[in-house]
C-alpha positions as CSV (number, residue, x, y, z in Angstrom):
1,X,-52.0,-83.3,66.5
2,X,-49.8,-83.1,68.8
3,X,-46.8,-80.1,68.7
4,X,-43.1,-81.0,69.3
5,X,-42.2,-78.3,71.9
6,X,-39.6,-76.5,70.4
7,X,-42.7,-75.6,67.8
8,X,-44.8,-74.8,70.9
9,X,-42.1,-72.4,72.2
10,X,-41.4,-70.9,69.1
11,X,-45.4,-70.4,67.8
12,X,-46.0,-68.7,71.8
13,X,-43.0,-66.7,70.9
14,X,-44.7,-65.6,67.5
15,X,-47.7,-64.7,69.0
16,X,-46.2,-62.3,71.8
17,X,-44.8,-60.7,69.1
18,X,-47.6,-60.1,66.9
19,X,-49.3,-59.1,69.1
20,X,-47.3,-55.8,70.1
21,X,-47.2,-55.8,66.5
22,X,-50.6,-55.4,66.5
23,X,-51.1,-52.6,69.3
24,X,-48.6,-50.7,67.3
25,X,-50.9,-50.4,64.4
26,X,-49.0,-53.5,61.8
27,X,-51.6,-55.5,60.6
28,X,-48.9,-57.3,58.5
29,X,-45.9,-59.3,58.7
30,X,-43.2,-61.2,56.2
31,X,-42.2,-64.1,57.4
32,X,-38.0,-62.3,57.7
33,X,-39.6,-59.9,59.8
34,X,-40.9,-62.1,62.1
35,X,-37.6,-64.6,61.6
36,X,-35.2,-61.2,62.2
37,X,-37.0,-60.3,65.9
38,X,-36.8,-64.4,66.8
39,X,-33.1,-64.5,65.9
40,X,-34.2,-67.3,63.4
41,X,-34.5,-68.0,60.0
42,X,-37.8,-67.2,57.3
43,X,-37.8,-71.0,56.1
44,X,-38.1,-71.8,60.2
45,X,-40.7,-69.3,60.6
46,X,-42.5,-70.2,57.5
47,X,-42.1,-74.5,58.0
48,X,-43.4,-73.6,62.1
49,X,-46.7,-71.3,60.6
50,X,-47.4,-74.3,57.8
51,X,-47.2,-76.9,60.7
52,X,-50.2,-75.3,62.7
53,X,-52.4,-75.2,59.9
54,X,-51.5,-71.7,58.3
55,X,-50.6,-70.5,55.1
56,X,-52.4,-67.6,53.8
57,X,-49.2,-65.5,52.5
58,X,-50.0,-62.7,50.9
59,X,-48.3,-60.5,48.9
60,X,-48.5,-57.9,51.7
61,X,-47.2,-61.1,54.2
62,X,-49.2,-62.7,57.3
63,X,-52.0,-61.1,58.6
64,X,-51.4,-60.5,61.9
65,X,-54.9,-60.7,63.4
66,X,-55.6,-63.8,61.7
67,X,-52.4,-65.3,62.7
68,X,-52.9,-64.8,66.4
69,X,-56.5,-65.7,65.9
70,X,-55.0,-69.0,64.6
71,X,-52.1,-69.7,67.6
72,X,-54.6,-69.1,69.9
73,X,-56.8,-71.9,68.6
74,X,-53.7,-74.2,69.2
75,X,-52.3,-73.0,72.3
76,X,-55.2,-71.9,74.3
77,X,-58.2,-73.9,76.2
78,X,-61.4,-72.8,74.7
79,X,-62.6,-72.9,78.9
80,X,-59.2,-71.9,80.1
81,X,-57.2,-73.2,82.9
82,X,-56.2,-72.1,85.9
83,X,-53.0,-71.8,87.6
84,X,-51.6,-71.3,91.5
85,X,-48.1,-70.1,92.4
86,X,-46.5,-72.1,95.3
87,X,-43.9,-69.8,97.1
88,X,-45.1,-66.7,97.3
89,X,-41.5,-64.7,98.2
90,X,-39.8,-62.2,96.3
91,X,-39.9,-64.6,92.7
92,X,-43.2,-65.6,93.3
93,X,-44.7,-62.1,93.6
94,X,-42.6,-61.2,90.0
95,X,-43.8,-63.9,88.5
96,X,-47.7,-63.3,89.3
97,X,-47.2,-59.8,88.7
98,X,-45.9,-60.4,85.4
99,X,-47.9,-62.3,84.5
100,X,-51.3,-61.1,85.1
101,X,-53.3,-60.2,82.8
102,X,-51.0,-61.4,79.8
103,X,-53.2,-64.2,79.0
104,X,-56.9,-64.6,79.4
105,X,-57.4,-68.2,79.0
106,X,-54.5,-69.0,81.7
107,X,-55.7,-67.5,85.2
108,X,-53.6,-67.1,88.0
109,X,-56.2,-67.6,91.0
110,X,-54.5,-69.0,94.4
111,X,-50.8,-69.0,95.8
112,X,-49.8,-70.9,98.5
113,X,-47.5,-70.1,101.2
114,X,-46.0,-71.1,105.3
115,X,-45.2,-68.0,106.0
116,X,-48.5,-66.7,108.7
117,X,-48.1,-62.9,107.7
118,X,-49.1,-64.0,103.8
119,X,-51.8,-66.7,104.7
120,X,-55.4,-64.8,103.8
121,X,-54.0,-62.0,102.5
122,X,-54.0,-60.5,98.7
123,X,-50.9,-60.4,97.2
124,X,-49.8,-59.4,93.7
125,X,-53.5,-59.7,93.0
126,X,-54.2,-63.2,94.3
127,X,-55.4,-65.0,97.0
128,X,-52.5,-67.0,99.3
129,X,-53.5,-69.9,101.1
130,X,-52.1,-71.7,103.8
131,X,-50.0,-74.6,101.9
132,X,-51.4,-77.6,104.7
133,X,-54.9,-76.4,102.1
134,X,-53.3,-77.0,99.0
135,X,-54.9,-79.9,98.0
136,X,-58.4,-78.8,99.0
137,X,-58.3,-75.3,97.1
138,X,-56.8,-76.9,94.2
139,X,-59.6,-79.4,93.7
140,X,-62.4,-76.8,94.5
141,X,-60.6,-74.1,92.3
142,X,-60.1,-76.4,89.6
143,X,-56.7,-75.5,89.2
144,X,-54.3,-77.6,86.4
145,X,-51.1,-75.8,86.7
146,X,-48.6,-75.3,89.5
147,X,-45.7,-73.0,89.5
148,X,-43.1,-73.7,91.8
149,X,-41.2,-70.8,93.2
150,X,-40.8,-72.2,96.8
151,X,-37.0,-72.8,98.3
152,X,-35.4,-75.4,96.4
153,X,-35.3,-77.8,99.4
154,X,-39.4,-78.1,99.6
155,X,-39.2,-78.2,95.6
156,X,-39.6,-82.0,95.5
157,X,-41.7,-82.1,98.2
158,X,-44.5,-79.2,96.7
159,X,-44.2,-81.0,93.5
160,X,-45.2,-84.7,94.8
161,X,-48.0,-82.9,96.9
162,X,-49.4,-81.2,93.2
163,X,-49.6,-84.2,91.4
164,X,-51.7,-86.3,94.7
165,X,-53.7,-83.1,94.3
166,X,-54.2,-83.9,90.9
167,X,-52.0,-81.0,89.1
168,X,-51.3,-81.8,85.5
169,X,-48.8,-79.4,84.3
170,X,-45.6,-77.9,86.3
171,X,-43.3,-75.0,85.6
172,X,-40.6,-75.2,88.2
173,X,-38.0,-71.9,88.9
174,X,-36.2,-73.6,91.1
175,X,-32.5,-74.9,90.9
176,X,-34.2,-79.1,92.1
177,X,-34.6,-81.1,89.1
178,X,-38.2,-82.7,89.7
179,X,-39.3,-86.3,88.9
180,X,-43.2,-87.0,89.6
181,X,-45.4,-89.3,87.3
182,X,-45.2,-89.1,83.5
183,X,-48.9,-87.7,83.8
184,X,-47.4,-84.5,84.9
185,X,-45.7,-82.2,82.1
186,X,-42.7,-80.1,83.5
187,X,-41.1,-77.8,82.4
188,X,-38.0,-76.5,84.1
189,X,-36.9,-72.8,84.1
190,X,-33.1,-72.2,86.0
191,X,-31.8,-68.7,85.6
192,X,-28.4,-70.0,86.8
193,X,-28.3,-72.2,83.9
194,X,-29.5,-69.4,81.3
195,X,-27.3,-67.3,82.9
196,X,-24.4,-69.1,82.4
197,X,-25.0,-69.7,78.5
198,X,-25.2,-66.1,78.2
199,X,-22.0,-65.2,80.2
200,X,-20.2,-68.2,77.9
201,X,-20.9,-66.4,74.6
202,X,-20.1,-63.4,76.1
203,X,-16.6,-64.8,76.8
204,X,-16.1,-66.8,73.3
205,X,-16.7,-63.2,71.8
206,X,-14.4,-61.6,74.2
207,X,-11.5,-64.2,72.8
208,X,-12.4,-64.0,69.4
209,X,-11.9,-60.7,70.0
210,X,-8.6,-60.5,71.5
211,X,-6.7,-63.3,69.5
């Protein structure tokens, strides 16, 4: 079965959750709890949990462990995949060093930069490579995802290079939209664009407040 992807965003959401839920000693959670730290409601919680395959409420609510035990079976690949950064500047290095070691079925192995003084070097844990080998270390490395962190005006470029290279999934922080073959999945992060739909709320409150 196949997940709509507001379910997908919302169950990965869940599970980062529960997880610190779960270092902090709660081996239980109600489905308002969980609804109340989402900014969403316990009938969406409950309907999302029910969807993948879930419902053993118990009085005492979810139980945590099993409950992660059971998005991971949906979300993760039982090998795991592997993953390269393209654009190793100053986003590129926070997103690998956020990211590593959050997830141990989604490796980031490789990044890929022009810049000479980053080519064979470590950096935030991983290997760069030159980007002229991109398509050779991908198919040795195995590697299914791409995120794109390189200047906007190479984005189209980098991401028409990942798919010949045989990339199957994108997650693109630039401000480029990107069009490559319906074999790719993309998903498209702009921080402008979040930004700003913060910063609007912000000033519908402000009015509300003043009139």
């Amino acid at each position: 079965m196949k997940l709509p992807e507001r379910t997908v965003e919302r169950i990965s959401a869940y599970r980062r959750t529960l997880l610190n839920c779960l270092s902090n000693g709660k081996t239980h959670i109600y489905s308002h709890e969980l609804a109340q730290l989402h900014h969403n409601t316990a009938v969406q919680v409950r309907r999302d949990i029910m969807f993948i395959g879930y419902s053993s409420m118990q009085r005492k609510g979810y139980d945590v462990s099993d409950l992660i035990d059971v998005i991971g079976d949906i979300l993760d690949s039982e090998e795991g995949i592997n993953v390269a950064v393209i654009g190793i500047g100053n986003l590129g290095r926070a997103v690998t060093t956020y990211f590593m070691g959050k997830r141990s079925k989604l490796n980031i192995i490789a990044a890929f930069d022009v810049d000479p003084n980053k080519i064979d070097r470590v950096i935030s844990g991983v290997k760069c490579y030159s980007l002229n080998s991109l398509q050779e270390v991908i198919k040795e490395h195995n590697i299914s995802i791409g995120i794109i962190t390189a200047p906007a005006d190479k984005a189209r470029e980098v991401a028409e290079d990942l798919y010949v290279a045989g990339i199957k999934g994108l997650l693109n922080f630039t401000t480029v939209p990107l069009n490559v073959s319906p074999e790719v999945y993309i998903d498209e992060y702009d921080m402008i664009t979040s930004l700003e739909k913060v910063a609007y709320f912000v000033k519908k409150h402000n009015e509300m407040s003043v009139s």
